[in-house]
C-alpha positions as CSV (number, residue, x, y, z in Angstrom):
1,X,-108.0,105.9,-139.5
2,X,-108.4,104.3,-136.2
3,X,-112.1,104.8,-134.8
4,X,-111.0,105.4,-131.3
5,X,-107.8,107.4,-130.2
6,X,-106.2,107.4,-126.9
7,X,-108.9,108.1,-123.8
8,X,-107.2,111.9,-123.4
9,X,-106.8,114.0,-126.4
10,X,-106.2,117.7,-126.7
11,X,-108.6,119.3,-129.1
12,X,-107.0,121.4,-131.8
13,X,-109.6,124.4,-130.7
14,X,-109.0,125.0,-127.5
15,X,-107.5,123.2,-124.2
16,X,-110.5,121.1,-123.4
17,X,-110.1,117.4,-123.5
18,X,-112.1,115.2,-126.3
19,X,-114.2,112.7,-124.4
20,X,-114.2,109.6,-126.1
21,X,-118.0,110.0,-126.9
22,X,-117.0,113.1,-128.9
23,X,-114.2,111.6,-130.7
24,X,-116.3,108.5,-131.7
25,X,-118.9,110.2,-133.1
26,X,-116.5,112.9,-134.9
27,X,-114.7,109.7,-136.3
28,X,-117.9,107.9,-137.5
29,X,-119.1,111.3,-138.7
30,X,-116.0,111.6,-141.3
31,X,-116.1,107.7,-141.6
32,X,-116.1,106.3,-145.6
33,X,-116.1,103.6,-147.5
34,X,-112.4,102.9,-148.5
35,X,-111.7,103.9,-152.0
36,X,-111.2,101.3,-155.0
37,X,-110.0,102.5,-158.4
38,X,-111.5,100.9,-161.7
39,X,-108.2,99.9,-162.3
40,X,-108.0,97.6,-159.5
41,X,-111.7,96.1,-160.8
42,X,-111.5,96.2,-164.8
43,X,-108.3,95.1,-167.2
44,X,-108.5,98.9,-169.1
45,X,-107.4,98.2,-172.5
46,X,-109.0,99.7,-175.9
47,X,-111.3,97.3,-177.5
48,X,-114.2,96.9,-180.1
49,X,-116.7,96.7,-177.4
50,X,-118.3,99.6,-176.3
51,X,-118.0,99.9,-172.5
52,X,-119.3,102.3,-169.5
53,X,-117.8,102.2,-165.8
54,X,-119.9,103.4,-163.7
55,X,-120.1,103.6,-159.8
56,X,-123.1,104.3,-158.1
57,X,-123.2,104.9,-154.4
58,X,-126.6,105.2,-152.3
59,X,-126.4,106.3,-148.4
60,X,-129.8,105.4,-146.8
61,X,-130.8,105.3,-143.1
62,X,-132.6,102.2,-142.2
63,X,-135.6,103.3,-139.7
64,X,-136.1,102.4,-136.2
65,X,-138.0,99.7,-135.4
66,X,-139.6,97.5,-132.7
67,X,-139.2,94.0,-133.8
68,X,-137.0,92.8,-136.1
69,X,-137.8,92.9,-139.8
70,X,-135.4,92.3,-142.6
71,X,-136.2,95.1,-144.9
72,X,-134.8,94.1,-148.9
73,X,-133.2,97.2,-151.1
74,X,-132.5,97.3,-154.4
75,X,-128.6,98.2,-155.4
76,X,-129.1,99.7,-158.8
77,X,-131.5,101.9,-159.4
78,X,-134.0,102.3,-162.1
79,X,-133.1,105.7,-163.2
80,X,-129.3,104.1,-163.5
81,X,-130.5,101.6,-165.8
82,X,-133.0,103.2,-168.3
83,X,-129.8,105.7,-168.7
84,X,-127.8,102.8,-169.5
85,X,-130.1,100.4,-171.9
86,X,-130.1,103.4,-174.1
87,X,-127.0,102.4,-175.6
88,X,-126.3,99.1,-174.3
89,X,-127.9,96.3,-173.6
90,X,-125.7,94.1,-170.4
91,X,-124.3,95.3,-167.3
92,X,-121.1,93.5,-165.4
93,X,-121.1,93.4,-161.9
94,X,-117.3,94.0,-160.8
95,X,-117.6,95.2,-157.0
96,X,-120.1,95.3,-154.5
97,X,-118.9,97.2,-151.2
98,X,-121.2,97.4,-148.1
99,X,-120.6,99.2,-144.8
100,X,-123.1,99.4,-142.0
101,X,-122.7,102.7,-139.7
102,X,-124.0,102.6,-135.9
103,X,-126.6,105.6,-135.7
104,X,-126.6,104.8,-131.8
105,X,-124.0,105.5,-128.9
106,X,-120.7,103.6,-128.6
107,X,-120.6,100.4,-127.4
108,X,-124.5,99.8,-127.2
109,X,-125.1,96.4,-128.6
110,X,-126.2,97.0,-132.5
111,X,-126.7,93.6,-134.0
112,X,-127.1,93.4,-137.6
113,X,-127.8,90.3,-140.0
114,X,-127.4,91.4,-143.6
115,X,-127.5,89.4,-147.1
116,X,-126.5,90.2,-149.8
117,X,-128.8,88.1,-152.4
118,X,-129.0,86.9,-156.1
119,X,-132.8,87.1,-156.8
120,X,-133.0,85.4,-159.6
121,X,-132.2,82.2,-156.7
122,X,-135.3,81.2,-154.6
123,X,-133.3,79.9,-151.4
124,X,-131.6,82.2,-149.6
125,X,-129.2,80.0,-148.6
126,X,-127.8,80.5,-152.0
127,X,-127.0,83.8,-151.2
128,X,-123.6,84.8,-152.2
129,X,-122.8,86.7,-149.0
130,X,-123.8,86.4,-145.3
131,X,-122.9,88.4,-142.5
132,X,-124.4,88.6,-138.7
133,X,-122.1,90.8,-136.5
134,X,-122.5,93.7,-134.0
135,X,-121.2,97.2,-134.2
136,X,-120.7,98.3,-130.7
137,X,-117.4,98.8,-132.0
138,X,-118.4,100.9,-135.0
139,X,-118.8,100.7,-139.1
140,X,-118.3,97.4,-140.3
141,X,-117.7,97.2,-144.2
142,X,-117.4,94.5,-146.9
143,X,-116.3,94.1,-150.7
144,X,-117.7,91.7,-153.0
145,X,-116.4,90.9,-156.2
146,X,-119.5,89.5,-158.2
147,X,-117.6,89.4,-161.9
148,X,-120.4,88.3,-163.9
149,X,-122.8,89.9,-166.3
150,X,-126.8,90.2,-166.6
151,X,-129.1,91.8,-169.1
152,X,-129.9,95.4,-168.5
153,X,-134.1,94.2,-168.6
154,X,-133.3,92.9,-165.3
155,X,-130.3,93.8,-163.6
156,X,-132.2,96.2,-161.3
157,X,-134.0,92.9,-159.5
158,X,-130.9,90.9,-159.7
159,X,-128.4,91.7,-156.4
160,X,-130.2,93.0,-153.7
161,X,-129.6,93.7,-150.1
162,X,-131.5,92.0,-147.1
163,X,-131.1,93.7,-143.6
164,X,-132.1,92.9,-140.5
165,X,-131.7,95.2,-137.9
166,X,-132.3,94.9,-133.6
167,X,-133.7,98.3,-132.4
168,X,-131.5,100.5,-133.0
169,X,-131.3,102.6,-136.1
170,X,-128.5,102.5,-138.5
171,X,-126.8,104.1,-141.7
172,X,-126.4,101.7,-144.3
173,X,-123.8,102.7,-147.5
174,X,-123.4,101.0,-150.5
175,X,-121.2,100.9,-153.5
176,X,-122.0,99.4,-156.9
177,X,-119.4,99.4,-159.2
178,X,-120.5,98.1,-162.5
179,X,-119.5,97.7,-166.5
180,X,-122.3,98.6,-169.6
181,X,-121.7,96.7,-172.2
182,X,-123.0,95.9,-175.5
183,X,-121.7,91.9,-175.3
184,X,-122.3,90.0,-172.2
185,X,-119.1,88.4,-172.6
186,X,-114.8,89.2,-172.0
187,X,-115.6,91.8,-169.0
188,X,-111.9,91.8,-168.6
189,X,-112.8,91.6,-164.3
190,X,-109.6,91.3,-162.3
191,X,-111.0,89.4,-159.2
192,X,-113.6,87.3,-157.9
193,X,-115.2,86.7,-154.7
């Protein structure tokens, strides 16, 4: 769905025009992150592995703040992976989605820099994904396909996300779908970034 309509819309509850305003905050209101089925990520087929698709998706509102600070999150959480290493002992990254949601009015300039980051790298230029942009016009989303496995002791320190934000607040949305397995290895992932 289109963010912005046409500049004069009817409204469906009476015969007052939508201002734009109204309409692009209704819009980002109802706004998602774009469905992807685990049949798109993972080759389903029975097998002697023991397997668990899971996808875990975390909404949090990054705070305002006067100077700009880039403020690391952590995708999985730690509750998410004691339930896992229960029964298995590796988790397979197959698709990382980010979107970043202006919490501001339309068209103010919202400047964001956000990585997405392999910890277990010390540079950060070996990050596996970069992105500066500005959402004046609205959410701004990405998908990442990781494909590759790490043991459940520390997949919860592995990817994490690095934001820096101007001073304007915004609603940050992420996606995590991911694979417990028993064997680190034949994931059967369908694509890779």
């Amino acid at each position: 769905m289109p963010l912005f309509g046409s500049s004069s819309s009817r409204s469906l509850c009476g015969n007052h025009e939508e201002s734009n305003e109204e309409r692009f905050y209704k819009n980002l209101n109802n706004w998602e992150l774009p469905r992807v089925p685990i049949s798109q990520i993972y080759k389903q087929r029975s097998s002697s592995f023991k397997t668990d698709y899971t996808i875990e998706t975390i909404e949090k509102t990054i705070p305002l703040s006067k100077k700009q600070e880039t403020v690391p999150l952590l995708l999985l959480s730690k509750r998410s992976i004691k339930k896992h290493s229960r029964s298995y002992k590796y988790l397979h990254f197959g698709l990382v989605q980010v979107a970043i949601k202006p919490l501001s009015k339309e068209s103010l300039n919202t400047s964001i820099l956000l990585g997405l980051r392999d910890c277990r790298f010390l540079d950060f230029k070996d990050s596996p994904l970069t992105i500066k942009t500005n959402l004046c016009n609205g959410p701004v989303y990405f998908d990442y396909y990781p494909n590759y496995s790490v043991s459940l002791q520390d997949a919860h320190e592995v990817l994490t996300l690095n934001i820096r934000t101007g001073s304007l607040p915004v609603a940050l949305i992420y996606t995590v779908h991911f694979k417990a397995m028993t064997s680190p290895f034949r994931p059967k992932a369908l694509r890779s970034s």
